[in-house]
C-alpha positions in Angstrom: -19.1 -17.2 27.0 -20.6 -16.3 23.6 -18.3 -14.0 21.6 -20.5 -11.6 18.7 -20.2 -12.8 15.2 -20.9 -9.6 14.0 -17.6 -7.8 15.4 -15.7 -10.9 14.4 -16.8 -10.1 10.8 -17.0 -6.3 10.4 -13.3 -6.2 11.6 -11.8 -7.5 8.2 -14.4 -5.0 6.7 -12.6 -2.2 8.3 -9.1 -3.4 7.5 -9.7 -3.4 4.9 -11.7 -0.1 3.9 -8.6 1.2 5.9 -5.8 0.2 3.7 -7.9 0.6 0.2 -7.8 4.5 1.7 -4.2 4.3 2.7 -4.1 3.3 -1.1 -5.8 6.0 -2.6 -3.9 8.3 -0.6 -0.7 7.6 -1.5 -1.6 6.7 -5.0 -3.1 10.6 -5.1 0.4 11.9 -3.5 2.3 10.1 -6.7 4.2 7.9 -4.8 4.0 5.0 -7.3 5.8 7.2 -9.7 8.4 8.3 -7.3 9.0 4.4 -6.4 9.3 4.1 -10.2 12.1 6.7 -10.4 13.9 5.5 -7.8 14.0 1.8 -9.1 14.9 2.9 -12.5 17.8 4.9 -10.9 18.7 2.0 -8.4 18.6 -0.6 -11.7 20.8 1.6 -13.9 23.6 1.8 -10.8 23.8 -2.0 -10.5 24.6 -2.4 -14.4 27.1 0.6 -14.4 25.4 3.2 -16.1 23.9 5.9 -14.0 
């Protein structure tokens, strides 16, 4: 039973083309300044200001 090198190494290829546009996605939706808001918000509730 011979298994295909070539699949074996174009899978991680794929991954990861995958989640670099997953990335670039969300990055265009402005979620990593939404996250930003929210921990600012969750930080100043555990201290007692907000």
């Amino acid at each position: 039973m011979k298994t295909d090198k070539r699949t074996i190494r174009r899978t991680p290829l794929i991954l990861t083309a995958f989640f670099l546009l997953l990335l670039l996605t969300g990055i265009n939706l402005g979620e990593p300044t939404r996250v930003l808001e929210q921990a600012k918000s969750i930080c100043l509730a555990c201290i007692g200001i907000g």
